[in-house]
DSSP file (Angstrom, degrees, kcal/mol; ACC not computed):
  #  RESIDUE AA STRUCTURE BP1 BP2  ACC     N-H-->O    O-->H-N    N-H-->O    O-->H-N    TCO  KAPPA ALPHA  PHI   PSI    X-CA   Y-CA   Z-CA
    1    1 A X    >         0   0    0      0, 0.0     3,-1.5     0, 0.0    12,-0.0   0.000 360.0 360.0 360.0  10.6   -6.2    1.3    1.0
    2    2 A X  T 3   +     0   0    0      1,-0.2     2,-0.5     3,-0.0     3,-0.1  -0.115 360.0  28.6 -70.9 162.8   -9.9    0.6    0.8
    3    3 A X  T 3  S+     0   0    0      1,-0.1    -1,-0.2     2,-0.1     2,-0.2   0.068  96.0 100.6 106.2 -49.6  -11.5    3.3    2.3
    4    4 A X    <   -     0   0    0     -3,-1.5    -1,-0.1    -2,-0.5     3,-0.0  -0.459  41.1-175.9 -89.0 146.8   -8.8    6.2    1.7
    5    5 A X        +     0   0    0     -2,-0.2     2,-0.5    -3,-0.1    -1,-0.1   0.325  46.7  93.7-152.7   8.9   -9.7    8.3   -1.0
    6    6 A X        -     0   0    0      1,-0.2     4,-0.2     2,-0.0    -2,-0.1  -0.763  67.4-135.1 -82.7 152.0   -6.5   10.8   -1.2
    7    7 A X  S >> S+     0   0    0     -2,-0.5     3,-2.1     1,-0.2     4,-1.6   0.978  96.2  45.9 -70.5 -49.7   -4.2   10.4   -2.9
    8    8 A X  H 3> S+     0   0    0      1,-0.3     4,-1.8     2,-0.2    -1,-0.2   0.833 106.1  59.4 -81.2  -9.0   -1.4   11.1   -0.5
    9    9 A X  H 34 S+     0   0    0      2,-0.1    -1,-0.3     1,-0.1    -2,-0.2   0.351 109.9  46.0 -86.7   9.8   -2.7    9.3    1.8
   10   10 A X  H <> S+     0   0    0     -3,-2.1     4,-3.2    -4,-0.2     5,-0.2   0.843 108.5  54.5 -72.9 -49.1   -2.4    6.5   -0.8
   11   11 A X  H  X S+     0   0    0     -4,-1.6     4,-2.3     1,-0.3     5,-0.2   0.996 108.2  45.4 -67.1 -77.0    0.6    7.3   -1.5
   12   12 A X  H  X S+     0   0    0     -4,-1.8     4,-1.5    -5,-0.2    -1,-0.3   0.699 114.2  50.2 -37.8 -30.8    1.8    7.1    2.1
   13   13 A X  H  > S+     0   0    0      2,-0.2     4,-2.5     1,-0.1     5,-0.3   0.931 113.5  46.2 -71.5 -68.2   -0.2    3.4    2.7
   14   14 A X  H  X S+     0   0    0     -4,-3.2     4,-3.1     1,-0.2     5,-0.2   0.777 112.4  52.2 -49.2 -33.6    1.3    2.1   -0.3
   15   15 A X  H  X S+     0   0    0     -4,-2.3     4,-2.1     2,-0.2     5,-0.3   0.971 108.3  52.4 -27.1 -78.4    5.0    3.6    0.8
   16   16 A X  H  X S+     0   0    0     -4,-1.5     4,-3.4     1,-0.2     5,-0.2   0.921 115.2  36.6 -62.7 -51.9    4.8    2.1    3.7
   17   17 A X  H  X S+     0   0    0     -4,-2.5     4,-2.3     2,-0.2     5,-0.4   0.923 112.0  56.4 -43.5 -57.2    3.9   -1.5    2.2
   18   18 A X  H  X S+     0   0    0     -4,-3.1     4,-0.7    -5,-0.3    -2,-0.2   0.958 116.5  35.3 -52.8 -69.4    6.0   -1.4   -0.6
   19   19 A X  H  < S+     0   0    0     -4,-2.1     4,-0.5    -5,-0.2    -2,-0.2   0.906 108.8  61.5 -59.1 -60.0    9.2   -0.6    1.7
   20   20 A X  H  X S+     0   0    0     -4,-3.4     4,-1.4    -5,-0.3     3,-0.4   0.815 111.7  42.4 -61.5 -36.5    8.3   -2.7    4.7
   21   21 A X  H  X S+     0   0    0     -4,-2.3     4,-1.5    -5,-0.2    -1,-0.2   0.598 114.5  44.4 -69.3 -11.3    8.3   -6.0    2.2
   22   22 A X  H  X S+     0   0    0     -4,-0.7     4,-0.9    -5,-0.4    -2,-0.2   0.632 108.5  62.6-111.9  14.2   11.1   -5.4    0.4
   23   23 A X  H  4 S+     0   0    0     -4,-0.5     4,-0.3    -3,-0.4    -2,-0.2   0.844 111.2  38.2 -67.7 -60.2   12.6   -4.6    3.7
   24   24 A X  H  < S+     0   0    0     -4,-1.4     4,-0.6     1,-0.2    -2,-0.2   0.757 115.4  50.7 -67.4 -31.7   12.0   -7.9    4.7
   25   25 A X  H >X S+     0   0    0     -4,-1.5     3,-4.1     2,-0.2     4,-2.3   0.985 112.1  50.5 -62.6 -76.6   12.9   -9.3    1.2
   26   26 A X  G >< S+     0   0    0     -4,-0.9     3,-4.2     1,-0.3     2,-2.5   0.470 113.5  47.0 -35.1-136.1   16.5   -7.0    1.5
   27   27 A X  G 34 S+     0   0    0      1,-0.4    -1,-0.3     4,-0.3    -2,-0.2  -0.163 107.2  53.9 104.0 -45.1   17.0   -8.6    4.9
   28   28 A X  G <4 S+     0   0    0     -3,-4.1    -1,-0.4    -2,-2.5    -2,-0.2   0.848 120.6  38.7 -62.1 -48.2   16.2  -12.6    3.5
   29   29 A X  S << S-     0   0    0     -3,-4.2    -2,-0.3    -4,-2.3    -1,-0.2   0.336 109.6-128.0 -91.9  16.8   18.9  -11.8    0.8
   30   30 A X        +     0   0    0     -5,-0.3    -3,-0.1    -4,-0.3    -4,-0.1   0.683  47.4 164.5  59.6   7.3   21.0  -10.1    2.9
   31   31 A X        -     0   0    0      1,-0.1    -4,-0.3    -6,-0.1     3,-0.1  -0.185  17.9-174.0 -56.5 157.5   21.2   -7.2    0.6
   32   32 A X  S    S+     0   0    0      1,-0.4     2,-0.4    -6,-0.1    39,-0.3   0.299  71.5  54.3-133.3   1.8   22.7   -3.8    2.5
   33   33 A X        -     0   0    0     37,-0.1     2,-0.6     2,-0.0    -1,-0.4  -0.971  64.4-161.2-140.1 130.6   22.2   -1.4   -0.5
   34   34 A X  B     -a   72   0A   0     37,-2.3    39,-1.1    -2,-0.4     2,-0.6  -0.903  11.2-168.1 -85.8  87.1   18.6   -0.5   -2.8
   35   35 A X        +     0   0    0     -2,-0.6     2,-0.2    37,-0.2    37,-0.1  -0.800  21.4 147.0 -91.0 129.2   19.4    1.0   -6.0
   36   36 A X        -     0   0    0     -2,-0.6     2,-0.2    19,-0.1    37,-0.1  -0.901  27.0-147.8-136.7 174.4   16.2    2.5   -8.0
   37   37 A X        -     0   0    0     -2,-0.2     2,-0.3    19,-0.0    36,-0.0  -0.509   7.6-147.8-120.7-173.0   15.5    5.3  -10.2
   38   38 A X        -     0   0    0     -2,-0.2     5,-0.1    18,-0.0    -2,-0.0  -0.947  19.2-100.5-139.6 151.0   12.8    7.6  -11.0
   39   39 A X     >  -     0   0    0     -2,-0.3     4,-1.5     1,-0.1     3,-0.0  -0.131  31.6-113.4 -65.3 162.3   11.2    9.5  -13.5
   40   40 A X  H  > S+     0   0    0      1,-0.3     4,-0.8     2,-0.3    -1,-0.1   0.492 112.2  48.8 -57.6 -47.8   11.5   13.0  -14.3
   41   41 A X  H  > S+     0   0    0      2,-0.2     4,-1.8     3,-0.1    -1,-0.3   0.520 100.6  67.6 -98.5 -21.4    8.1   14.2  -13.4
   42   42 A X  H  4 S+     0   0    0      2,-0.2    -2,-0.3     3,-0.1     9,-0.1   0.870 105.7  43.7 -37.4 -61.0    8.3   12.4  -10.3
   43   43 A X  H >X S+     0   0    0     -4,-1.5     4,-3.0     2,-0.2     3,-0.7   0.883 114.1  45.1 -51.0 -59.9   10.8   14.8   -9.3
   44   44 A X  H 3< S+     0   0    0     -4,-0.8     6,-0.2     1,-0.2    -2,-0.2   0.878 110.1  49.5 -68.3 -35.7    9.4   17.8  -10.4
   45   45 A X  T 3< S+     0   0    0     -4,-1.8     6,-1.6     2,-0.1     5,-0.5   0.444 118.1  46.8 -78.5   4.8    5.7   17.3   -9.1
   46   46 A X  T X4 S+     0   0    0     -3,-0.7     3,-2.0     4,-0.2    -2,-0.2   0.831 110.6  51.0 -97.7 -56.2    7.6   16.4   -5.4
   47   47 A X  T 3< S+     0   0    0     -4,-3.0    -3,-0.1     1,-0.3    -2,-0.1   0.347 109.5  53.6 -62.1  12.4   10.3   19.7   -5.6
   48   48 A X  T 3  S-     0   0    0      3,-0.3    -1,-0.3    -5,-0.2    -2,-0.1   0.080 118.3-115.2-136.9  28.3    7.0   21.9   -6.3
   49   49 A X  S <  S+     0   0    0     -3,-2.0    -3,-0.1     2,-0.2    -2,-0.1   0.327  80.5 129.0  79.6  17.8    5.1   20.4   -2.9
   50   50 A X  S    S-     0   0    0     -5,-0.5     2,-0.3     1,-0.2    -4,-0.2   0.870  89.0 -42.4 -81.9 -29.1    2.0   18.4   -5.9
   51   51 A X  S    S-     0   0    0     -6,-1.6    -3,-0.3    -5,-0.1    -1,-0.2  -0.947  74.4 -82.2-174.3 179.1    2.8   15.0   -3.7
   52   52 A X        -     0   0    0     -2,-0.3     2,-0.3   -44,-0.1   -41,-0.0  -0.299  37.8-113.9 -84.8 172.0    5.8   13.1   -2.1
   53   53 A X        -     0   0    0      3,-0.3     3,-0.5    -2,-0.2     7,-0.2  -0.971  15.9-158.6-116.4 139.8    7.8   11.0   -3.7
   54   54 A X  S    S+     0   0    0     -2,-0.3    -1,-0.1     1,-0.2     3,-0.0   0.675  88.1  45.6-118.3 -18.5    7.3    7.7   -2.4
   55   55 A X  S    S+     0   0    0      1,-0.1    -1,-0.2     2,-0.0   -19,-0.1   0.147  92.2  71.4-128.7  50.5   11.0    6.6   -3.6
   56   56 A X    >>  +     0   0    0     -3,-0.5     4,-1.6    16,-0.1     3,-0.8  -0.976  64.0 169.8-138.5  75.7   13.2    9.3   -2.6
   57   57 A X  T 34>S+     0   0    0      1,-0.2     5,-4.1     2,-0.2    -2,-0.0   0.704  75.9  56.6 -90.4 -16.0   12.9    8.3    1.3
   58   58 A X  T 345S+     0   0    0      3,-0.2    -1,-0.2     2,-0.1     5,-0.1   0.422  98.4  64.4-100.1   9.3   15.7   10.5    2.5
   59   59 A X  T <45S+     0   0    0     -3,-0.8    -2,-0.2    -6,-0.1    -1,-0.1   0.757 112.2  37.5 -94.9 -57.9   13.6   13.7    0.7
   60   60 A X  T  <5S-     0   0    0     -4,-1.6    -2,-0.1    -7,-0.2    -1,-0.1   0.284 126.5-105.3 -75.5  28.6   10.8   13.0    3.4
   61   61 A X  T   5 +     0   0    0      1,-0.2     2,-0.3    -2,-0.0    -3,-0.2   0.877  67.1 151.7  -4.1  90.3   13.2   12.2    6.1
   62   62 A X      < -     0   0    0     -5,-4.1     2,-0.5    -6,-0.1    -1,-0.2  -0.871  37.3-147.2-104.9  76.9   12.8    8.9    6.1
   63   63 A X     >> -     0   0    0     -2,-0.3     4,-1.5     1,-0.2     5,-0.9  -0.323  14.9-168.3 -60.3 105.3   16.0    6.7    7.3
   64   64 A X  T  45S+     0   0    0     -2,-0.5     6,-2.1     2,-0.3    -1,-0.2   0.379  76.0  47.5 -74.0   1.9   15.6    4.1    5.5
   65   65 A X  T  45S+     0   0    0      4,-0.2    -1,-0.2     3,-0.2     6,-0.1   0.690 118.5  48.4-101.7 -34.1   18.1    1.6    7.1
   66   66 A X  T  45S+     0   0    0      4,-0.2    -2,-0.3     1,-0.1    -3,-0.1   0.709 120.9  31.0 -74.2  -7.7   16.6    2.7   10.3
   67   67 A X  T  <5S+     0   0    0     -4,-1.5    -3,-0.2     3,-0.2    -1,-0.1   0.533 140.7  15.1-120.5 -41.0   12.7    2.3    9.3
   68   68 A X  S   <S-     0   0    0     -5,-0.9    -3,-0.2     2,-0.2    -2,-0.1   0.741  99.2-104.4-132.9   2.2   13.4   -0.6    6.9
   69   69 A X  S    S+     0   0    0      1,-0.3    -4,-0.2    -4,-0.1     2,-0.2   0.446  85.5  76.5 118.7 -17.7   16.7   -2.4    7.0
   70   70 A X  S    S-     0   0    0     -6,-2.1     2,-0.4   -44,-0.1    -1,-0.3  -0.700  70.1-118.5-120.5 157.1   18.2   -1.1    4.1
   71   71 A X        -     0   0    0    -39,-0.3   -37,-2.3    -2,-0.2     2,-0.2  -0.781  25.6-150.9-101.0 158.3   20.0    1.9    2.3
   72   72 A X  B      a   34   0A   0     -2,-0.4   -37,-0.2   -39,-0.2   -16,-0.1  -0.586 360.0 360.0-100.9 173.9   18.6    3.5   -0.5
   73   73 A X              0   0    0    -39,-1.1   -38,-0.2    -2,-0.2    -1,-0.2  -0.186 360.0 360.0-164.2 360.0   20.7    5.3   -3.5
């Protein structure tokens, strides 16, 4: 991220990182489902356009078995 100096195009590098290893991770272990959660304000600063939510992937429509190997819930 050196370099970048928005934030949602932070957001988006790190996204992309974040997911693409633990794609690969999912994929070692053979996992077929990703459960996480999120906070509260997470929600609320994404459903009022202040940033994405970087782990809510089917809210940017993002397939996430198709982009990283896995399903989310």
């Amino acid at each position: 991220m050196k370099g970048l100096r928005d934030a949602e195009e932070k957001r988006k590098v790190f996204r992309d990182t974040f997911y693409s290893i633990l794609g690969e991770a999912a994929k070692k272990e053979k996992c077929e489902i990703l459960i996480q959660g999120t906070i509260l304000p997470d929600i609320i600063e994404t459903t009022k356009g202040i940033k994405t939510q970087h782990n809510i992937l089917e809210q940017m429509k993002i397939d996430p078995v198709r982009v990283y190997g896995f399903q989310g819930c």
